[in-house]
C-alpha positions as CSV (number, residue, x, y, z in Angstrom):
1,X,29.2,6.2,4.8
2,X,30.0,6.4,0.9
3,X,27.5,5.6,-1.2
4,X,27.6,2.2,-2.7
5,X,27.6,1.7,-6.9
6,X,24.9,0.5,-8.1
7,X,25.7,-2.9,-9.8
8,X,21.9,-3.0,-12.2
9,X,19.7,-1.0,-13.4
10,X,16.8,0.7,-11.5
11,X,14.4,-1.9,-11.1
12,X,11.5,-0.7,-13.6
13,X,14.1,-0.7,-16.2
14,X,13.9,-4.3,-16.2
15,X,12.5,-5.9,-19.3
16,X,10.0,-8.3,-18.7
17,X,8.4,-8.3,-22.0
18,X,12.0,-10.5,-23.1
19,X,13.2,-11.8,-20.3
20,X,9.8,-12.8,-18.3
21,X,8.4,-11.7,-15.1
22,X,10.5,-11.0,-12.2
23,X,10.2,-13.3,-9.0
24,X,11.2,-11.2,-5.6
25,X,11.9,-13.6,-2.7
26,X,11.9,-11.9,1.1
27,X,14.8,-12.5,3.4
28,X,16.4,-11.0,5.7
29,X,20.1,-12.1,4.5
30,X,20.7,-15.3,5.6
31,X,19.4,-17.2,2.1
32,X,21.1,-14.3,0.0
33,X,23.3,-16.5,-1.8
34,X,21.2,-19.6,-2.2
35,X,19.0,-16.9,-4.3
36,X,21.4,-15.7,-6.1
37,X,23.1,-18.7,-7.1
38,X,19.4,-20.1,-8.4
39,X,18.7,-16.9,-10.6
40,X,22.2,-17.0,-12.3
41,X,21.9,-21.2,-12.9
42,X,18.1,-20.8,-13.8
43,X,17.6,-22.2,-17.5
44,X,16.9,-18.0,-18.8
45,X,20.5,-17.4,-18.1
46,X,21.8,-21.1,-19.3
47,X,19.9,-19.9,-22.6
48,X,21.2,-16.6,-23.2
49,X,25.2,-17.5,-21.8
50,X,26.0,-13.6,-21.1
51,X,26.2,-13.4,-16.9
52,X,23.8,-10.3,-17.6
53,X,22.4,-9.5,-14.4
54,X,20.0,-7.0,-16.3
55,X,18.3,-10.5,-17.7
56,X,18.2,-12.6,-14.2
57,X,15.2,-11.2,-13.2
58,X,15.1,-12.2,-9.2
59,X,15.0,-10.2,-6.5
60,X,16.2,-10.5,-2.8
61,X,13.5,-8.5,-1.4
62,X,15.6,-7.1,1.9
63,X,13.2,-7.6,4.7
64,X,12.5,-9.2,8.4
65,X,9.3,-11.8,8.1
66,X,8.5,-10.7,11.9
67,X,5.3,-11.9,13.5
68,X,4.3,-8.4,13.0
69,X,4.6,-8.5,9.0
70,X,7.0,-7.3,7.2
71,X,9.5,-4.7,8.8
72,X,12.8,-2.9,6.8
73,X,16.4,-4.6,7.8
74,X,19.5,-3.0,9.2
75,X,22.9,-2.6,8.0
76,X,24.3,-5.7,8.7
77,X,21.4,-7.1,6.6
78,X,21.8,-4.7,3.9
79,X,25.7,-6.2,3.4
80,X,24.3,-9.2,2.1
81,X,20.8,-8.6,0.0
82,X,20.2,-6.8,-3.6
83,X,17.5,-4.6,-2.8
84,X,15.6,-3.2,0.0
85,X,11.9,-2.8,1.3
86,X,10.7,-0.3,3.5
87,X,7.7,0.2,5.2
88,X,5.5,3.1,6.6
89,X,3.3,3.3,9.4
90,X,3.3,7.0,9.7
91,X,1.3,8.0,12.9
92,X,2.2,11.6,13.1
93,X,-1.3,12.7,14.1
94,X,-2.1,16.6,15.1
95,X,-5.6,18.4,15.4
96,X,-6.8,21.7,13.9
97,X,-7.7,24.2,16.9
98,X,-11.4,23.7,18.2
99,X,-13.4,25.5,20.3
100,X,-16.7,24.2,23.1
101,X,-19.8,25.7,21.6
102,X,-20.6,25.3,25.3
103,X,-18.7,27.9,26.2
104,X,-20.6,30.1,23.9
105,X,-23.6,29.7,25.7
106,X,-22.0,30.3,29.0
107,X,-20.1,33.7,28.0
108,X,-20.5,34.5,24.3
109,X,-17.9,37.4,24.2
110,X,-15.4,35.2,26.2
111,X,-15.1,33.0,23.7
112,X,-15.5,35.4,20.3
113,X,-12.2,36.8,21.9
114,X,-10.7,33.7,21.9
115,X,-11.7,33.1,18.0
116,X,-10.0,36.2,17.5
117,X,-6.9,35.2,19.0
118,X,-7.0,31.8,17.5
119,X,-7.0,33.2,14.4
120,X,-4.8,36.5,15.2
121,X,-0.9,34.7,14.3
122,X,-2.5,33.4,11.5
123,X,-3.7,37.1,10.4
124,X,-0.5,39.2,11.3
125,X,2.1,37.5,9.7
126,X,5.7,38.0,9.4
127,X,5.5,39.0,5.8
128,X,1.8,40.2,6.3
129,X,0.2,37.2,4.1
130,X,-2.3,35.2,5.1
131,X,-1.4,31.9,6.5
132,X,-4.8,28.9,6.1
133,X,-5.8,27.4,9.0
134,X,-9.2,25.5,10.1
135,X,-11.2,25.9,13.4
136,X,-13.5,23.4,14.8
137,X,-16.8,24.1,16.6
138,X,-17.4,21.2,19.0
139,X,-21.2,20.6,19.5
140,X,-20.4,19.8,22.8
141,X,-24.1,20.7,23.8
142,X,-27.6,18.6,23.7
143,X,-29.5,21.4,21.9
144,X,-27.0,23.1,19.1
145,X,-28.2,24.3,16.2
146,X,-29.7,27.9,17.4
147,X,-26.7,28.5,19.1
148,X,-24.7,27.1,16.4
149,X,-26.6,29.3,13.8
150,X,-25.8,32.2,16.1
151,X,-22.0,31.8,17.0
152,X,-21.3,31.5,13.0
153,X,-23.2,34.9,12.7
154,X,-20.9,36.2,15.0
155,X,-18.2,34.8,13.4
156,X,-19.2,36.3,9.9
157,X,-19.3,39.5,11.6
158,X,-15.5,39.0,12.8
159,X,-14.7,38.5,9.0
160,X,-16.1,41.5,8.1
161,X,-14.4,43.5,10.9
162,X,-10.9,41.7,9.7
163,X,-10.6,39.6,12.5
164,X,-10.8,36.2,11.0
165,X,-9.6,35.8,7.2
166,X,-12.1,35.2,4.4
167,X,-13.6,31.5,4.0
168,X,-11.5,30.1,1.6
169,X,-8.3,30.8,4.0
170,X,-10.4,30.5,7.3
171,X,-12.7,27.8,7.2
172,X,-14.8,26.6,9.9
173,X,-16.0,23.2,10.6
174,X,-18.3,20.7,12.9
175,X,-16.9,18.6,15.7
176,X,-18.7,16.0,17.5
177,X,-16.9,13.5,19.8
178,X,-18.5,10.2,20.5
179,X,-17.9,9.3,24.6
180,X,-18.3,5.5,23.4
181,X,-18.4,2.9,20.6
182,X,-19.9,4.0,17.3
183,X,-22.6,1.9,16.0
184,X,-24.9,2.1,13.3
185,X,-28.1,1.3,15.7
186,X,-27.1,3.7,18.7
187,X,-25.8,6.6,15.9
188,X,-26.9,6.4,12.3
189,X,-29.6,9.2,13.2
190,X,-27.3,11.5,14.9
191,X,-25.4,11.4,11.9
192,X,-27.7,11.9,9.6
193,X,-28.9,14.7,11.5
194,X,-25.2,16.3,11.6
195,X,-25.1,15.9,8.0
196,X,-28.2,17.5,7.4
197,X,-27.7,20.4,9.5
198,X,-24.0,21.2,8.2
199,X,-25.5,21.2,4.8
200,X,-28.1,23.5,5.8
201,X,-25.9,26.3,7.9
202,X,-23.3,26.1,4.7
203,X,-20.7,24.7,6.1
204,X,-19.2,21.4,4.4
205,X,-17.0,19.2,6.8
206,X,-18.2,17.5,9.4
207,X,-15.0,15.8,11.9
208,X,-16.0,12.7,14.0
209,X,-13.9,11.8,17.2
210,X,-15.2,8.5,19.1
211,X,-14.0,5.5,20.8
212,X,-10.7,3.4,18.7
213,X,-12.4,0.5,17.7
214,X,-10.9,-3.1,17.8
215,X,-9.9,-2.8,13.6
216,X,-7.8,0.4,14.4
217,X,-6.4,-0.7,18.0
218,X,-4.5,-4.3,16.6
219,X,-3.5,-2.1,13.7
220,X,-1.7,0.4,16.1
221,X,-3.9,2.8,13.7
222,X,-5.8,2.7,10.4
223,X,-7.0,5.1,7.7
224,X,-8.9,8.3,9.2
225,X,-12.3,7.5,10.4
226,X,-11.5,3.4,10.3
227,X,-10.3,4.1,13.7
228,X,-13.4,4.3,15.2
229,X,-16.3,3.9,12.5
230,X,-16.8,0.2,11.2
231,X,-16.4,0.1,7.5
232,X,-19.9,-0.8,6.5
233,X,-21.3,1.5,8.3
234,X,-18.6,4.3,7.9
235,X,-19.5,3.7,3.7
236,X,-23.4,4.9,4.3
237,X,-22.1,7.8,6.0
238,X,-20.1,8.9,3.3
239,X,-22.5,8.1,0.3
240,X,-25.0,10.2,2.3
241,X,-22.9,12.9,3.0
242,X,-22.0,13.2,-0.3
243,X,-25.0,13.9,-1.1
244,X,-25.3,16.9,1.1
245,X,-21.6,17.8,-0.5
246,X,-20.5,17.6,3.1
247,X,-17.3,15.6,3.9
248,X,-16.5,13.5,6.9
249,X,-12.9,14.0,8.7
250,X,-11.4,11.9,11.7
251,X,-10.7,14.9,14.3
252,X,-7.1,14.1,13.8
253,X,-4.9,14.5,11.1
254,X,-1.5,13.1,9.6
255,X,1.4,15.4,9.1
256,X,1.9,14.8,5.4
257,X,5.4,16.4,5.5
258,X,6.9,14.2,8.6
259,X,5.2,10.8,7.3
260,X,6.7,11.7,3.6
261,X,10.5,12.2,5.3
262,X,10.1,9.4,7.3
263,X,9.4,7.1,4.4
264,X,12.5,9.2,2.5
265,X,15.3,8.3,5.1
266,X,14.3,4.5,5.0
267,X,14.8,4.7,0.9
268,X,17.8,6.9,1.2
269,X,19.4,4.2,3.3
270,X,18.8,1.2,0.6
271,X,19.8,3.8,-2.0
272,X,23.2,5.1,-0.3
273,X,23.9,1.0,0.3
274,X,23.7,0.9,-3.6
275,X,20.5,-1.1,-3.9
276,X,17.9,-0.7,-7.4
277,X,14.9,0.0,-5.7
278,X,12.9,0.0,-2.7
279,X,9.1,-0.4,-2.0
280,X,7.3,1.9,0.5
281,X,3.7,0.7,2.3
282,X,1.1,4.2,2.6
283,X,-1.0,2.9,5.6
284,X,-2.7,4.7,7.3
285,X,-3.1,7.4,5.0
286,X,-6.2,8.4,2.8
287,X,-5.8,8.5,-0.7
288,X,-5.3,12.4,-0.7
289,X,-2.8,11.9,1.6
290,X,-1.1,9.4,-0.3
291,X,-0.4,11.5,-3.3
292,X,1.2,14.1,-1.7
293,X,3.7,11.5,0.1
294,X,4.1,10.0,-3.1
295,X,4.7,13.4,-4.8
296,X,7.3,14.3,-2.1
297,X,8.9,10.9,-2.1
298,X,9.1,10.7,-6.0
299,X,10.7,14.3,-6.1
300,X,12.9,13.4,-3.2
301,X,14.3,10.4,-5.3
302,X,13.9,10.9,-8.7
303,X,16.5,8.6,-10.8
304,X,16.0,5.9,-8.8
305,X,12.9,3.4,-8.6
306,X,11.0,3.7,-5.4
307,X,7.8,2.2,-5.2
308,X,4.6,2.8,-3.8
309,X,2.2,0.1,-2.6
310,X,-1.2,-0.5,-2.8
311,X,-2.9,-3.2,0.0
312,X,-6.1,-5.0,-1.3
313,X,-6.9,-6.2,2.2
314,X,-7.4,-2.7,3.4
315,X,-9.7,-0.4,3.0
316,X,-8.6,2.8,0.7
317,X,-10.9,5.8,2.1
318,X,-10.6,9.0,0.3
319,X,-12.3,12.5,0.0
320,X,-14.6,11.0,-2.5
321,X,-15.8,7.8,-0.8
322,X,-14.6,4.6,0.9
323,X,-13.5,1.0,-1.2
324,X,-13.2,-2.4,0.2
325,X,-14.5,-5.7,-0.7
326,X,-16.1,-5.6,-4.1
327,X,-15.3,-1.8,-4.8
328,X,-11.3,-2.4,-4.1
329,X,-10.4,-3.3,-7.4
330,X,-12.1,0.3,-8.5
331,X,-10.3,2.1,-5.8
332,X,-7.1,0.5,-7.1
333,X,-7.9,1.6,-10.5
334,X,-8.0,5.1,-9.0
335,X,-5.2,4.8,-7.2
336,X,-2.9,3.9,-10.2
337,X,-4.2,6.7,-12.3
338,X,-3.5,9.1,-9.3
339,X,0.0,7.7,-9.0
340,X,0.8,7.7,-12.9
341,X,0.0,11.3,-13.4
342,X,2.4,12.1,-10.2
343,X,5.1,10.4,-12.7
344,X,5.5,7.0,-10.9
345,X,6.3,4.0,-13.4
346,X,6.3,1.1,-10.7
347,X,3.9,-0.2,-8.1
348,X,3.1,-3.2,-6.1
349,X,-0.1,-4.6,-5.4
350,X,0.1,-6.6,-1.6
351,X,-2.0,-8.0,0.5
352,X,0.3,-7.8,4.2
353,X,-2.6,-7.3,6.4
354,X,-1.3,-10.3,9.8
355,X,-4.7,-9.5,11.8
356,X,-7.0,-10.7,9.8
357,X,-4.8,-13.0,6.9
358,X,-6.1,-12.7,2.9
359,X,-4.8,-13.3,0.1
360,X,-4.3,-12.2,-3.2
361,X,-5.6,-13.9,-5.4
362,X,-8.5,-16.2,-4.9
363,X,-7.7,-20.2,-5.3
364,X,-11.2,-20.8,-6.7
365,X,-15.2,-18.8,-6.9
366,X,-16.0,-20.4,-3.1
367,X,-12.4,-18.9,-1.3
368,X,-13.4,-16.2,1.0
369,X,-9.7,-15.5,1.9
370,X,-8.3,-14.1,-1.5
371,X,-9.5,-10.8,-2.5
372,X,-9.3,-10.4,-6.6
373,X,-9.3,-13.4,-8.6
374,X,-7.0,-14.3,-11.4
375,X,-10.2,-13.0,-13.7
376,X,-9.1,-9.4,-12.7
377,X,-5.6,-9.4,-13.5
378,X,-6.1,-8.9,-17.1
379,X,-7.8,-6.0,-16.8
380,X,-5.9,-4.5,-14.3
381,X,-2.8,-5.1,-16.5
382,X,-5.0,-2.9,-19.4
383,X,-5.9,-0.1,-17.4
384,X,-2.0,-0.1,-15.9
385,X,-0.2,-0.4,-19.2
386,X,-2.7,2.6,-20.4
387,X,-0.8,4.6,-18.0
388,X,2.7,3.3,-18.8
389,X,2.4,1.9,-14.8
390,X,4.2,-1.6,-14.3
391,X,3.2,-4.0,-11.5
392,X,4.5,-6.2,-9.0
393,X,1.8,-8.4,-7.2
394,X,2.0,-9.9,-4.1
395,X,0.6,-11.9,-1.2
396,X,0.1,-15.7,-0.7
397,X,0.7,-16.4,-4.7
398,X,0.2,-20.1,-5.2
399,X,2.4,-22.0,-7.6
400,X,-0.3,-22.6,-10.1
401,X,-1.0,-18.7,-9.9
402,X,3.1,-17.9,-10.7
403,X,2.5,-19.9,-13.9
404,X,-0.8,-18.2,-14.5
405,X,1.3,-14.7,-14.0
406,X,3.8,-16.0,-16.3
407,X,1.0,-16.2,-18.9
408,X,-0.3,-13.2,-18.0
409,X,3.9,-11.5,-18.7
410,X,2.9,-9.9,-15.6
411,X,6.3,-7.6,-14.7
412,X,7.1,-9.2,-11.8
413,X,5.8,-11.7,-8.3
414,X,6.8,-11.6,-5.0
415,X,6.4,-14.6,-3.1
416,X,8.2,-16.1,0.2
417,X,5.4,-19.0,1.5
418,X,6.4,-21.2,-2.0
419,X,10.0,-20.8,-1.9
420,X,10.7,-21.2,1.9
421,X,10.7,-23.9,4.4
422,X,10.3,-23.3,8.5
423,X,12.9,-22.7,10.5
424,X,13.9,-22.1,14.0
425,X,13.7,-18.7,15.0
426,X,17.2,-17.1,15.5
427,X,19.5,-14.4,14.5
428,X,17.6,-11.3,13.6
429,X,14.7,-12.8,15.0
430,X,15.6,-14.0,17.8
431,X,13.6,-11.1,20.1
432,X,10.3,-11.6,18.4
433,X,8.0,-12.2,21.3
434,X,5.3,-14.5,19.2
435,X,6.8,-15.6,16.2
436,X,6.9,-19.5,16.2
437,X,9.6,-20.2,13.4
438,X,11.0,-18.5,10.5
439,X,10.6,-18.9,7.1
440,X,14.0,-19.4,4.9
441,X,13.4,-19.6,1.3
442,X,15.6,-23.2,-0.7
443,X,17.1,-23.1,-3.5
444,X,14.5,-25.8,-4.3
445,X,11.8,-24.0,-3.6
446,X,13.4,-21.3,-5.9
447,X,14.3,-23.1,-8.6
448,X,10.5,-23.9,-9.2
449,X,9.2,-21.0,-8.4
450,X,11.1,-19.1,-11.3
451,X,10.9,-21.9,-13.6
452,X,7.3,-22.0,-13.5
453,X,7.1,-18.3,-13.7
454,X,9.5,-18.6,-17.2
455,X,7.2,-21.4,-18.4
456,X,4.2,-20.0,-18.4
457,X,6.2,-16.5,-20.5
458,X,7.0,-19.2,-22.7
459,X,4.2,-21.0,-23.4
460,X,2.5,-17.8,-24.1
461,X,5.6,-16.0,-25.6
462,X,5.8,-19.8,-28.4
463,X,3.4,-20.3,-31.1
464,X,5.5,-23.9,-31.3
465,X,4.4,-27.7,-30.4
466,X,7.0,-27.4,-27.3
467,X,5.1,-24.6,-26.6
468,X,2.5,-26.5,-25.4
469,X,5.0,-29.8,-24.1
470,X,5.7,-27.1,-21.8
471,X,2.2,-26.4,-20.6
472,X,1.6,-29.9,-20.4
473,X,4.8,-30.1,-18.6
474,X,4.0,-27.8,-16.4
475,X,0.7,-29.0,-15.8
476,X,1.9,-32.6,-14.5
477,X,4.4,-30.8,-12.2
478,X,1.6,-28.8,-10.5
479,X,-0.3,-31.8,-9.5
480,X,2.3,-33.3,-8.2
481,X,2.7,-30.5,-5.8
482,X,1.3,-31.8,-2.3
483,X,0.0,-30.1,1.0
484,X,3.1,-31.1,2.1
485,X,5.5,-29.1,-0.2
486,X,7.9,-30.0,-3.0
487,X,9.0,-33.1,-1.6
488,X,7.3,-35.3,-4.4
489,X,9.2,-33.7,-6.8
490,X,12.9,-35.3,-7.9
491,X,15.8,-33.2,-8.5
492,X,15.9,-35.4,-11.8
493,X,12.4,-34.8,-12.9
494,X,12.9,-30.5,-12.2
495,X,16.3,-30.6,-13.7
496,X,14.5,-32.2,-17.1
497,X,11.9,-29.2,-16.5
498,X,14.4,-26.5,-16.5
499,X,15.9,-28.7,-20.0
500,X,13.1,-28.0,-21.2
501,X,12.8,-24.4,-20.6
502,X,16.2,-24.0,-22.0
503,X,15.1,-25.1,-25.0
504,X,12.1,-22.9,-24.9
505,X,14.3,-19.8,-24.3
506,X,16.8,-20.5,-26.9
507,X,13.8,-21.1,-29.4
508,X,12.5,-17.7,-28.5
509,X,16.0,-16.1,-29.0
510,X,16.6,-17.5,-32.7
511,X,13.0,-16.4,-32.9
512,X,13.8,-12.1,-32.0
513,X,17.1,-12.1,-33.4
């Protein structure tokens, strides 16, 4: 097909400093113009009286709510939405070569001809340069380490006789497979043990294989050694093999280069349909892992906004230790250092986890469900705008937390559970084997969304007594909000709140120009 024209700008050239945070709404199409016909009546554009779409400031975040989570759209979808999201669950997984260390035992020159030929293709080249590659010694035996010790003299003798490359293109490694469930009772000493001993023979990675545990099996996969190491325990390991500068590896590993295309055709698409951006999920990859995707991806489409997310309800392991829980906000921070200096401008912070459901932001100190709390977001925005990063949050934000955002003159919310009502399943849907309804955002639901976003830039943004009529303001229409939704609220009393927003904006215009 021909490519589409672009009708905005690329998203993160959006200015939310003037115009107030953006509010990006899922659907899958079928509420496309109630959307649309909110953000163009909303009191910012009644205020500024220029149909600049580069002002509005909403996004129809192109995706199917499946019971699943969030999944990309197809083309009939894409004929009817603003911008796309795509996800990645990239489970290209392959394995370095490995070798039994009990076959060692049972015929030692057997298998040092096999290293040899392991290693041979990698030696004789087409162009006679060395190609890297990484063999795994499987301590497949009860009593290893003598005849460990002895097969990696052998093997440094092979070196020597140019039979296996030199260590930094060769490198050898330890391999031990688990025949059932890890636990810290049953195998916290054999993995100290392992660690101890790969320190002391010189070697420095250590690769774990064991049974898939529950966490990676309803996740179809997870992040490297989350598949079959709980994360408590999985976080001892690594501090203590750190110490030992020996790193842990899951026996199997992504291919970087077929996960990075496969997130690449899914933003093509959304940017051949003429959409301004597209968000991409990283699961399961490590951090490492992430920044070369991201590299490849933000090569692949530079001039155009494709972002990278960040999940706070999943665990971020990396070469240099595992964060979750309390340490997530610090692997974040890290995260969005390593994605600014890779050249990436916008991000989103989500929280899409369906197996076990969290939130965001926390409602209150005693909520177990939300992960940061509203506390956090300050500094978060510091450390961000250091890096010239902008950020998109989402997951489960509450009304009262869109006005706090506003205040905050965050760049931008997602949020579908505040704008939508249930629905009967159907259309797109309509195969989903365990998905009980549907959930199609109102142009009610809309409407207050963004105006309390707006509100809350304002009362920030005015240093004017309607300033704080519209905290007040907004104040009395929160607590009118029930359990049961917006119902409580009049059109009359919501079209007097977007008055007064109006009003706000236009004061804040004479105030600029």
């Amino acid at each position: 097909m021909e490519k589409a024209n672009q009708w905005a700008k690329n998203l993160s050239e959006y200015d939310s400093n003037s115009f107030s945070p953006l509010l990006g709404i899922s659907d899958e199409g079928s509420a496309a113009a109630i959307i649309a016909g909110v953000a163009q009546t909303s009191a910012k554009m009644i205020a500024f009286n220029d149909g600049d779409i580069n002002k509005v400031g909403i996004i129809i975040d192109g995706e199917r709510m499946t019971s699943a989570g969030e999944c990309p759209i197809g083309p009939d979808e894409y004929g009817v939405v603003v911008n796309a999201a795509v996800g990645l669950n990239a489970r290209y997984y392959q394995q370095h070569p490995e070798i039994l260390l009990s076959d060692y035992q049972t015929d030692k020159s057997k298998l040092l001809s096999q290293v040899s030929e392991i290693f041979k293709p990698f030696i004789e080249t087409p162009d006679q340069v060395i190609r890297p590659l990484k063999l795994r010694i499987n301590v497949n035996i009860e009593d290893y380490k003598d005849q460990l010790i002895s097969l990696l003299k052998d093997i440094k003798k092979a070196r020597s006789e140019n039979k296996i490359g030199k260590e930094e293109f060769h490198r050898i490694g330890i391999l031990i497979e688990i025949k059932d469930v890890i636990s810290k009772e049953k195998h916290s000493d054999l993995f100290n043990k392992l660690i101890n001993l790969t320190n002391e023979i010189g070697l420095n990675e250590l690769s774990i294989d064991g049974y898939i545990i529950e966490y990676g099996k309803r996740r179809l996969s997870s992040n490297g050694l989350l598949n079959i190491i709980e994360v408590s325990f999985l976080n001892d390991l690594i501090n203590e093999a750190k110490k030992k500068n020996v790193n842990l590896r899951y026996k199997y590993n992504i291919d970087i280069e077929s996960a990075a295309r496969t997130v690449w055709t899914g933003l093509h698409t959304a940017r051949t349909f003429g959409l301004n951006a597209g968000k991409y999920g990283l699961v399961p990859l490590i951090m490492e892992e992430q920044q070369e995707v991201i590299t490849a991806i933000q090569e692949a489409m530079a001039g155009w906004t494709a972002i990278p997310a960040f999940y706070v309800d999943t665990p971020l392991l990396s070469k240099g230790g595992l964060y979750f829980g309390d340490t997530i906000k610090e692997g974040l921070l890290k995260w969005i250092e390593m994605v600014a200096k890779i050249g990436i401008n916008t991000v989103l912070i989500d929280c899409p986890d369906r197996i076990v459901k969290r939130r965001l932001l926390r409602t209150s100190d005693t909520d177990t469900v939300g992960v940061l709390s509203m506390k956090d977001v300050p500094e978060i925005l510091e450390f961000s705008n250091k890096f010239k990063v902008k950020i998109l949050w989402s997951g489960g934000i509450t009304y009262s937390q869109a006005y706090e955002f506003g205040k905050q003159k965050v760049f931008g919310i997602f949020t579908t559970s505040t704008t939508a009502k249930r629905i009967a399943v159907g259309n797109v849907l309509i195969h989903d084997p365990v998905l009980p309804f549907e959930m199609e955002p109102t142009e009610k639901g809309i409407k207050v969304v963004h105006s309390l976003l707006q509100a809350g830039f304002l009362a920030t943004s005015l240093k004017t007594d309607l300033a704080k009529d519209i905290h007040t303001t907004s104040q009395k229409l929160l607590s009118s909000i029930t359990p049961n939704g917006l119902d409580s609220i009049s059109d009359e009393t919501l079209n007097d709140y977007v008055k007064k927003l109006v009003l706000g904006w236009k004061q804040l215009i004479n105030k600029s120009s």
